[in-house]
N, C-alpha and C positions, 0 to 999 in steps of 0.2 A: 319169199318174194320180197324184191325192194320193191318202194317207189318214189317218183320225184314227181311234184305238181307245182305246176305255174299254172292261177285261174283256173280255168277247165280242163288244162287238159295234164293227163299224166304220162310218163315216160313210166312204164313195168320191165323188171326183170325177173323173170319164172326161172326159179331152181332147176336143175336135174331131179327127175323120176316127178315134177307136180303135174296134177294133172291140170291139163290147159282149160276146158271149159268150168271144171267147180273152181278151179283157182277165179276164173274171170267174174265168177256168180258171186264168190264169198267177194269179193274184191268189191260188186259192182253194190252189196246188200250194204257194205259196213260204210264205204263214201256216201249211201243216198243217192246213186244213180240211176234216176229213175226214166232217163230218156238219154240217150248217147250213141257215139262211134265208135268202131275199133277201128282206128284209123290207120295201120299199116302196123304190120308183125314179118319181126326175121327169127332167124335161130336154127332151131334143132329138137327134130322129134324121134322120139328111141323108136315107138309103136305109134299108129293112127289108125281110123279106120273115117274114110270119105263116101260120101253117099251120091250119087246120082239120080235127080228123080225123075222117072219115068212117065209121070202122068196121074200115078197113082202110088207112089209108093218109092223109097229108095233104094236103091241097089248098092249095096255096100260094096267098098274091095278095101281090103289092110295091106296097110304097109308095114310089112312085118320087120322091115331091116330099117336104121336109121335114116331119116331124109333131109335134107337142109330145109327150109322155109325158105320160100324164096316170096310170099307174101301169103298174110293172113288180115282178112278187114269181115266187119261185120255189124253189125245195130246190138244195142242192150235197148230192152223194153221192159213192159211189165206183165205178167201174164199171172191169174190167180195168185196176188199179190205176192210174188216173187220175179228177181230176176231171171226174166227171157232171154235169149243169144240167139244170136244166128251170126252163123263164120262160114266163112269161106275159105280154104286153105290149098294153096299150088305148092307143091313141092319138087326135089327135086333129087331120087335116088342114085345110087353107084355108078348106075349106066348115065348118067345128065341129064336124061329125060322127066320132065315135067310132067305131076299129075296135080291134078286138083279136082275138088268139087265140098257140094256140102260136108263142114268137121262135122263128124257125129262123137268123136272119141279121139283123144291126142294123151299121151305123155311125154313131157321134153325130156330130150336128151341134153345133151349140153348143159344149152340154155335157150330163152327165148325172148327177146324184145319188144314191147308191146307199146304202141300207144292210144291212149283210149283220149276220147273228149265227150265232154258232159255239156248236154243242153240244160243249164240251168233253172229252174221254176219250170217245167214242162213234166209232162209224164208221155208214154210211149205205150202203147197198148200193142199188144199181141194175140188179138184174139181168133178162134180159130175159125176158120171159111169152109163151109157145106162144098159149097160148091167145089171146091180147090182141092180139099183132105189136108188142107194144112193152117198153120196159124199163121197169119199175116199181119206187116206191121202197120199199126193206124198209128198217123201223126197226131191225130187229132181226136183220141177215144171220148166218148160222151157225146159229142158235136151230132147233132142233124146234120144227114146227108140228103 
C-alpha cells in the first residue's frame, strides 16, 4: 500500500491480491485513527463477498469474477480496543450491472483508491445494540444519553 496525507485526510493505494478491510484495520491502528471516514473508494476487486441485512442477520452473495469499484465509503471506529469498519461497496461486473451492499470480504484486483479522513482528538465507538444484532456507531461513547 502507498500513502499520501495532507492534515487529515489521506489518499491510499491497495496492491493487487491486499486484502481491503485488514489492509484499512492495520492502516487505520498504525496512524491512530481512532475516529474517521472512508470517504470515496475506486478500483478493482479480484473476489468480494457483500452482505445484505435482513433484519436479522446478513445474507451473503460473492462475486466471484472481477468487479470495478464504482464506490466504496464507510466509518473507522473503535470497538474492544481495536479498529472497527464498516464499508459499503457498489460494484460493477462483466454485464455493467451494479451490486452493492455491506463489504464483509474484498481482495483487490488491480488496484484500489482510497481516501480516508480522520477526526482528529475524537474517538468513535462501535458498540454493539441488543436490540438491533449489530454494532452501531456512537459519536459520542462515554457521554449520558
Amino acid at each position: 500500500m502507498q500513502t499520501a496525507r495532507t492534515g487529515d485526510r489521506w489518499m491510499l493505494r491497495l496492491e493487487e491480491q491486499e486484502e481491503v478491510i485488514e489492509t484499512l484495520s492495520e492502516f487505520a491502528h498504525r496512524e491512530g485513527i481512532r475516529a474517521g471516514a472512508v470517504v470515496a473508494g475506486i478500483g478493482q476487486v479480484r473476489r468480494a463477498t457483500i452482505g445484505y441485512w435482513d433484519g436479522s442477520r446478513y445474507l451473503p452473495q460473492e462475486l466471484t469474477v472481477p468487479h470495478e469499484v464504482l464506490g466504496l465509503t464507510g466509518s473507522i471506529a473503535q470497538a474492544d480496543g481495536a479498529p472497527s469498519l464498516h464499508l459499503h461497496l457498489t460494484a460493477a461486473g462483466p454485464d455493467y450491472r451494479a451490486v452493492g451492499g455491506h463489504l464483509l470480504r474484498a481482495s483487490v484486483g488491480v488496484l484500489m483508491e482510497i481516501v480516508v479522513e480522520a477526526f482528529p482528538g475524537r474517538a468513535f465507538g462501535r458498540p454493539m445494540s441488543e436490540s438491533v444484532g449489530l454494532r452501531r456507531l456512537d459519536l459520542e461513547p462515554g457521554a449520558d444519553v
